[in-house]
PLY file of the C-alpha trace (Angstrom):
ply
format ascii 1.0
element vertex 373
property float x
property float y
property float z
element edge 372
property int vertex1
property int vertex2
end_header
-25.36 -44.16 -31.43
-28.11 -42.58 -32.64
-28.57 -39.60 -35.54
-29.59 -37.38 -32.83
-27.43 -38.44 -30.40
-24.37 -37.85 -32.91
-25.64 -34.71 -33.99
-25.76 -33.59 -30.52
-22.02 -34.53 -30.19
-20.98 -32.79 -32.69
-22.53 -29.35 -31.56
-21.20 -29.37 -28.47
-17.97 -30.81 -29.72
-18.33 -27.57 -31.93
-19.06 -25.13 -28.85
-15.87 -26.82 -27.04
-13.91 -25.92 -30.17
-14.99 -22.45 -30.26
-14.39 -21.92 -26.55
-10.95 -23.59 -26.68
-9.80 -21.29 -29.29
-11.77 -18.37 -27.66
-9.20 -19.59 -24.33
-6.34 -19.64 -26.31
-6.58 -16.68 -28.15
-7.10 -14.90 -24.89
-3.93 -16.34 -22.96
-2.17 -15.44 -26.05
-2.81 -12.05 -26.32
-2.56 -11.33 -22.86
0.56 -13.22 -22.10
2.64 -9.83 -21.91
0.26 -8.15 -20.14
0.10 -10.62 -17.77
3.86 -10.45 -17.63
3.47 -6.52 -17.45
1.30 -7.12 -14.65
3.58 -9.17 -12.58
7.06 -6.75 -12.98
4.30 -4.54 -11.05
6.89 -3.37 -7.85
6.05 -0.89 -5.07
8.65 1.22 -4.24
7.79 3.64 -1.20
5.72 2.84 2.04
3.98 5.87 3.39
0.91 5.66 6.02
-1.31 7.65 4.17
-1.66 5.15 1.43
-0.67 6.65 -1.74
2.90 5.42 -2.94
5.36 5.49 -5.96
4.80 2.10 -7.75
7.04 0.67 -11.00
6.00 -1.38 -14.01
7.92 -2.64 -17.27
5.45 -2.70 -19.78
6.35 -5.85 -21.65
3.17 -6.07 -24.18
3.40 -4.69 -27.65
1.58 -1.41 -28.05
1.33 1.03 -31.14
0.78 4.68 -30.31
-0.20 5.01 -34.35
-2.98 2.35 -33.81
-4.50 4.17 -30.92
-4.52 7.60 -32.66
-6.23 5.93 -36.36
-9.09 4.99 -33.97
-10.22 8.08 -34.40
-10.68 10.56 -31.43
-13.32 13.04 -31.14
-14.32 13.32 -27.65
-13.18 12.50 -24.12
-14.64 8.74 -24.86
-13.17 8.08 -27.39
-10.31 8.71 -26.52
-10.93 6.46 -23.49
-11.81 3.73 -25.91
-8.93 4.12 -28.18
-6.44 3.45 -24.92
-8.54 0.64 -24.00
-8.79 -1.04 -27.09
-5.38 -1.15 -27.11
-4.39 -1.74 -23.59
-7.03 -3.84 -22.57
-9.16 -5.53 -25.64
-12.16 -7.59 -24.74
-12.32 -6.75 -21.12
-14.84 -4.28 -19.47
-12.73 -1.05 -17.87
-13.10 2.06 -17.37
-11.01 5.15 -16.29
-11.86 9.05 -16.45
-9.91 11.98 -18.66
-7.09 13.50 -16.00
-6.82 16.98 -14.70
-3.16 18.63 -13.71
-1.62 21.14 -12.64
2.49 21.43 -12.21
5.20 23.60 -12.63
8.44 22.89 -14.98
11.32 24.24 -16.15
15.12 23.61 -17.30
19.11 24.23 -16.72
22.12 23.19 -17.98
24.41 22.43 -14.77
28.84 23.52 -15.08
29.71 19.95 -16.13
27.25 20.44 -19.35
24.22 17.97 -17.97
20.91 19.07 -19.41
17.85 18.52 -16.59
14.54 19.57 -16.33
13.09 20.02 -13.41
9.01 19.33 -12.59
6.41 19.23 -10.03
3.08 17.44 -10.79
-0.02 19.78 -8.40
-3.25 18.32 -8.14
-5.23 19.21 -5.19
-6.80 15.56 -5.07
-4.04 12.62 -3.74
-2.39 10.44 -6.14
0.13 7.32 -6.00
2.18 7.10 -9.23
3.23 4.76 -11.57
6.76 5.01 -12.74
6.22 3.20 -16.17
9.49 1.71 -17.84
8.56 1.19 -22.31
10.33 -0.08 -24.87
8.28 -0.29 -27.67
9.46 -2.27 -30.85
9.75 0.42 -33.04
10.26 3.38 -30.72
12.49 4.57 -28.44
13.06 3.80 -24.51
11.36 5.63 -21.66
10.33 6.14 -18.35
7.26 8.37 -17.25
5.20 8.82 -14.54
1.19 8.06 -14.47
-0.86 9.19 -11.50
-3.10 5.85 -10.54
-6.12 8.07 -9.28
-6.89 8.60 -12.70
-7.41 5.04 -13.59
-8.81 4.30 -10.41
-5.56 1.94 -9.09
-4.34 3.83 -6.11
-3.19 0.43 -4.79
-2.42 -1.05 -8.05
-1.88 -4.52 -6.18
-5.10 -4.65 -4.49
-6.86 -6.88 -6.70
-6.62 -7.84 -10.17
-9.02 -5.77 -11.73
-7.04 -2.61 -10.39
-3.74 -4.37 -11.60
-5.38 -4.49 -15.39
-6.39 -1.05 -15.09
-3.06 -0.15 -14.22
-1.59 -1.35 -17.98
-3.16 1.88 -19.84
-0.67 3.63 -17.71
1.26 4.46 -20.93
-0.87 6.46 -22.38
-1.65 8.86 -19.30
1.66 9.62 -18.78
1.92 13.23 -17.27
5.45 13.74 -17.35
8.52 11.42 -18.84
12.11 11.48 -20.59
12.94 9.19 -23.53
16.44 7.59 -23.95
17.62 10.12 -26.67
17.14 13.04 -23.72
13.99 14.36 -24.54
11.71 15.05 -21.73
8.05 16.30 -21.63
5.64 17.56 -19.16
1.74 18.68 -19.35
0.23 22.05 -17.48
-3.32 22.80 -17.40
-4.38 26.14 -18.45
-7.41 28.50 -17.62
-8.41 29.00 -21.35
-10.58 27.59 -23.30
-9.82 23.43 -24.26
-8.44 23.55 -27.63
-10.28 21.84 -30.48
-8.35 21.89 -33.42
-10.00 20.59 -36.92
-7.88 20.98 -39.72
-8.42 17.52 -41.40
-4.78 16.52 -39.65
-4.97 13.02 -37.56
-6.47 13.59 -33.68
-4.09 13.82 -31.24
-5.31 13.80 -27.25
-3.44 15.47 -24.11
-1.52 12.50 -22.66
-1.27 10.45 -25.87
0.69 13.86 -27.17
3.21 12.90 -24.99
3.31 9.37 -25.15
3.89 10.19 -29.01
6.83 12.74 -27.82
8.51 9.57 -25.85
7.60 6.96 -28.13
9.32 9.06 -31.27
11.22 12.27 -31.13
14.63 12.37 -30.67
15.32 16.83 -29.95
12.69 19.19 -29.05
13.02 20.35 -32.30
11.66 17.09 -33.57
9.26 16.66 -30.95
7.40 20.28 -31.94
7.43 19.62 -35.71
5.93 15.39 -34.75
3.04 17.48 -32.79
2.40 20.23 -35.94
1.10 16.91 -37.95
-1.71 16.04 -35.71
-5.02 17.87 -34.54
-4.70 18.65 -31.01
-8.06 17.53 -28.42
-7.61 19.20 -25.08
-8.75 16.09 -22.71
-11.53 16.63 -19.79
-12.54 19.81 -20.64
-9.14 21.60 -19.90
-6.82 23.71 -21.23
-2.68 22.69 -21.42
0.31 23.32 -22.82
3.50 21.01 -23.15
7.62 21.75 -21.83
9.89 19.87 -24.03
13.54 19.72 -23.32
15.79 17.99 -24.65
20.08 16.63 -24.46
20.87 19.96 -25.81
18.93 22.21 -23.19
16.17 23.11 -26.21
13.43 23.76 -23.80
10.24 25.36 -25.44
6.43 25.62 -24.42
4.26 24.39 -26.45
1.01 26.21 -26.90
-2.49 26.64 -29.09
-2.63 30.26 -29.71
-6.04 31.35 -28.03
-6.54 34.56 -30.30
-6.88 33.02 -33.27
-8.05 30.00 -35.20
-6.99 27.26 -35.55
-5.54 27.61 -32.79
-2.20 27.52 -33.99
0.49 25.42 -32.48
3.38 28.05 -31.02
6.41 26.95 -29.73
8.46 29.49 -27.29
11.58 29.41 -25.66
11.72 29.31 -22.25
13.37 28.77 -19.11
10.26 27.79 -16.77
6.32 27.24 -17.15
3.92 27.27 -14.78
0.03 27.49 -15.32
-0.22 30.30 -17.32
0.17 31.18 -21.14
3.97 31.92 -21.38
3.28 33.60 -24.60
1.33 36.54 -22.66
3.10 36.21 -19.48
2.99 39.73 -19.46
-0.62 40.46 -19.23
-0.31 37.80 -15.85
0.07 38.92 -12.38
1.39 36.39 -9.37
-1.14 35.13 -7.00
-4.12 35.44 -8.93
-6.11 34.78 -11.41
-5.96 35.98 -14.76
-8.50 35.22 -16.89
-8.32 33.30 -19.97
-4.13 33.69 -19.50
-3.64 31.36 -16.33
-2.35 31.47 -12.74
0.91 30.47 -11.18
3.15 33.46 -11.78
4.44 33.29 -8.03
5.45 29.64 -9.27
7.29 30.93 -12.20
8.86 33.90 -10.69
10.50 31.96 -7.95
11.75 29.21 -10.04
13.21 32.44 -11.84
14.50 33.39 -8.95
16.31 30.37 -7.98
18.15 29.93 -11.13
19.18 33.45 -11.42
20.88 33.35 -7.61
23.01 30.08 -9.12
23.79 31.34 -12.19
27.02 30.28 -13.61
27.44 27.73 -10.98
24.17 25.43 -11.49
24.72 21.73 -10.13
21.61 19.04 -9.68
21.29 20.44 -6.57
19.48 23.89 -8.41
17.01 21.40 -10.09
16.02 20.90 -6.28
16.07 24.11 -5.12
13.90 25.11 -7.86
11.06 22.51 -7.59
10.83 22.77 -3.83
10.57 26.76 -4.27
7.68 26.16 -6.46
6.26 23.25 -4.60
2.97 23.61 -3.12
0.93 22.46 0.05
-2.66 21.19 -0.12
-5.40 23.54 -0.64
-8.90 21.98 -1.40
-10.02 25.50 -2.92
-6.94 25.24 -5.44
-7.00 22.45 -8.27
-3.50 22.93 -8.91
-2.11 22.89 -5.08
-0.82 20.19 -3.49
2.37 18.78 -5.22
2.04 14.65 -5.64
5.47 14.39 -7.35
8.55 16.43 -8.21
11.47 14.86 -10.71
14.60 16.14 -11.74
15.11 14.24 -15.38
19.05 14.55 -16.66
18.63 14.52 -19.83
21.94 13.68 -20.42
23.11 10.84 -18.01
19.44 9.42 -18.40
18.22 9.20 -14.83
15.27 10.60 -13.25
15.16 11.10 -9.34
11.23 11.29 -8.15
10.10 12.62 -4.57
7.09 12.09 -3.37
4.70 14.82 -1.88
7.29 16.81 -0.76
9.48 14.12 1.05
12.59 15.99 0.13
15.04 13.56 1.78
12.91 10.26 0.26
14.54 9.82 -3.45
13.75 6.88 -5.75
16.43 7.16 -8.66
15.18 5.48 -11.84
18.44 4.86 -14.63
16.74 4.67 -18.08
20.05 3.24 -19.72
19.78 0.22 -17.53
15.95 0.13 -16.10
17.31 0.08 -12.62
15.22 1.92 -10.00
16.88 2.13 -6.67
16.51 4.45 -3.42
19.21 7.58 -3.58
20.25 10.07 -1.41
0 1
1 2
2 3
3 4
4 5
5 6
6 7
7 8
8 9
9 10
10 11
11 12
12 13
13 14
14 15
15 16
16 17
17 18
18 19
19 20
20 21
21 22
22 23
23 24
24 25
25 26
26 27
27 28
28 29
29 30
30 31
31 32
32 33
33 34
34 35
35 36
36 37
37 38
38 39
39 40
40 41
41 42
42 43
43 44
44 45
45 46
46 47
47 48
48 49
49 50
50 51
51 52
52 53
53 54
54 55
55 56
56 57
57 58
58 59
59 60
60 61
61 62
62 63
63 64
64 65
65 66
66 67
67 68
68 69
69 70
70 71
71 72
72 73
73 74
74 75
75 76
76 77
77 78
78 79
79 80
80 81
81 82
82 83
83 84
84 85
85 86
86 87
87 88
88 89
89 90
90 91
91 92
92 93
93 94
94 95
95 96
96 97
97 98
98 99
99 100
100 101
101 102
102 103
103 104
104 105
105 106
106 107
107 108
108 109
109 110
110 111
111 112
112 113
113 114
114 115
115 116
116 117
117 118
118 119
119 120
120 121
121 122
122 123
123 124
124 125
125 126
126 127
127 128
128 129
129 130
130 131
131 132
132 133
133 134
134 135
135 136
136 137
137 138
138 139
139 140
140 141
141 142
142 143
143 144
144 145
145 146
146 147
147 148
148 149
149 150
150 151
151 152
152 153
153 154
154 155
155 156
156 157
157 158
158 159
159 160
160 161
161 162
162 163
163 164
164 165
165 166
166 167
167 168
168 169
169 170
170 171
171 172
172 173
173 174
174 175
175 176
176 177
177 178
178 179
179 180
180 181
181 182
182 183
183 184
184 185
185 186
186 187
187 188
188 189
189 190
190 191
191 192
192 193
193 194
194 195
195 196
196 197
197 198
198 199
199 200
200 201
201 202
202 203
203 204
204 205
205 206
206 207
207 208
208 209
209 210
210 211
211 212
212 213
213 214
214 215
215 216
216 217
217 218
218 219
219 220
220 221
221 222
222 223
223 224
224 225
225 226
226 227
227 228
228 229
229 230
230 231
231 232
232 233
233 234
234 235
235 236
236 237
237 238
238 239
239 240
240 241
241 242
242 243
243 244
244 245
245 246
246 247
247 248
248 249
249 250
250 251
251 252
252 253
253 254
254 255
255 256
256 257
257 258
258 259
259 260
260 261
261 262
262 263
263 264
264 265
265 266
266 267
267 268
268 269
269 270
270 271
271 272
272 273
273 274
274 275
275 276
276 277
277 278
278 279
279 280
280 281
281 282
282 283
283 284
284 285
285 286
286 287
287 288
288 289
289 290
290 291
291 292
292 293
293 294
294 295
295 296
296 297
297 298
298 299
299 300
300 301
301 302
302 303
303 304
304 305
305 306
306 307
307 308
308 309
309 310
310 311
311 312
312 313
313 314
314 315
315 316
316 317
317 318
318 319
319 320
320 321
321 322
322 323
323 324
324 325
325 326
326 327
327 328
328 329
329 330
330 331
331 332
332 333
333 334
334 335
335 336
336 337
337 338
338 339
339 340
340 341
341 342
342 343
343 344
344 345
345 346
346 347
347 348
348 349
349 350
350 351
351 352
352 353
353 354
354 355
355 356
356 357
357 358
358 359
359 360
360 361
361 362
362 363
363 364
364 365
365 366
366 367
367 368
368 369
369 370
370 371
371 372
């Protein structure tokens, strides 16, 4: 063989080399996520389209990893999820809006629940996502797929890879130690908070909350060592709840900076600052201090008619008397999902646009999701 010939070998032996490893290293890393992929289950059947999917996320993820990327805007914060969910592959998905109403109640046999109803005038299917990371704790939350463009998740396989950042846009969720969290968009100005502290977006707020706080308590002092960045251009605050019936709303003072992270007590939240709920009137706007009082005030209601005698059944009658119907003028109309989380036995019963008598139960302790009357 000729010196040319041999050289020529050898390069292209080299370029086979480079692409085998290039092969391997990709089936290795995305072994899980192919796995992830695959536990992919749909779990309701409705005509319009838009249904209530599950997924066990089986690849290892580090919420720690995503924040030290650094986030200063809307895209990188997009990155950051991407880089971790997805590496090396082109996606894309788009900062979430919500709406949603929450609140929380300890029933007569001592089971803590919080109720909540995800609004957003634009249809959604959700994800119920099932996580386990290795140094975390268990959860389950719920994603909405519009936001990551995956409506029908098992369409085709680029919308089944999309569908693995589903972690980290989370709206709502519960953790296996009985803490629960849910997001509400606000009317005020997006909080920006720059105090030198780590950056800390909307949703990955609460996959931190999931991921690594065992009592609200904990879950409000975890969020005080981080910068908050309000995602999309919004506004929110967070309800925390937790085994104990701590429920609080967390919220970025608006007269003031930094902003400064308050924590109140409270029974309900809707879309409006519960710190000055009084300055904020039902069915209207109000400003810089939100909307939804009629929400709040008949959630309110509801709890004071049972008191003394609250069962899971109040966690219903709550969230359908703050449920709401679709109303294209309204951003925060239209409820796409309503869950009543026991923070106590661990289970999490999800309804789907208002189909009150269509329950999927999801049991945390056991990662069984089932249909339940």
């Amino acid at each position: 063989m000729s010196k040319v010939k041999k050289r020529v070998l050898i390069v292209l032996l080299g370029i086979l080399s480079v692409v085998v490893l290039a092969v391997v290293a990709f089936v290795v890393l995305y072994f899980t996520r192919f796995q992830t992929i695959g536990s992919i289950e749909q779990l309701t059947d409705y005509k319009d389209g838009y249904n209530l999917y599950r997924m066990d996320v089986k690849y290892d993820y580090d919420i720690d990893d995503i924040i030290d990327y650094g986030i200063k805007d809307d895209q990188s914060m997009i990155d950051a999820i991407l880089k971790e969910a997805l590496p090396m592959l082109p996606v894309s998905i788009k900062a979430p809006n919500f709406g949603c109403t929450a609140f929380s109640l300890t029933d007569k046999d001592g089971n803590a629940y919080m109720g909540r109803n995800y609004d957003f005038s634009k249809n959604t299917s959700a994800m119920m996502v099932y996580c386990e990371p290795e140094d975390g704790y268990k959860s389950v939350g719920f994603a909405a797929l519009d936001n990551v463009g995956a409506n029908v998740p098992d369409e085709s396989i680029k919308k089944k890879m999309a569908s693995l950042t589903a972690p980290f846009v989370c709206l709502d969720g519960m953790n296996e130690k009985g803490v629960s969290i849910a997001v509400l968009i606000l009317d005020s100005d997006p909080v920006r908070q720059n105090t030198g502290k780590p950056v800390i977006s909307t949703t990955l707020a609460i996959r931190l909350v999931l991921d690594k706080a065992a009592t609200t308590e904990e879950a409000v002092e975890l969020l005080r060592n981080y910068d908050m960045f309000s995602s999309a251009g919004r506004d929110y605050h967070f309800y925390i709840t937790d085994a104990s019936g701590d429920g609080r709303v967390i919220e970025y003072d608006i007269n003031g900076e930094p902003r400064e992270l308050i924590d109140t007590p409270s029974e309900a939240v809707t879309n409006f600052l519960i710190r000055y709920k009084d300055k904020v009137l039902p069915n209207q706007k109000n400003g810089i201090y939100g909307h939804g009082r009629e929400r709040y005030d008949a959630v309110l209601k509801v709890l004071e008619k049972e008191k003394g005698n609250y069962t899971e059944e109040t966690v219903w009658n709550g969230v359908k008397s703050a449920a709401q119907e679709p109303d294209d003028e309204d951003l925060t109309s239209n409820t796409q999902w309503s869950v009543a989380y026991d923070n106590t036995d661990l289970t999490a019963d999800i309804v789907i646009r208002r189909n009150w008598d269509d329950i999927t139960r999801c049991d945390l302790k056991n990662k069984v999701t089932t249909p339940f009357k």
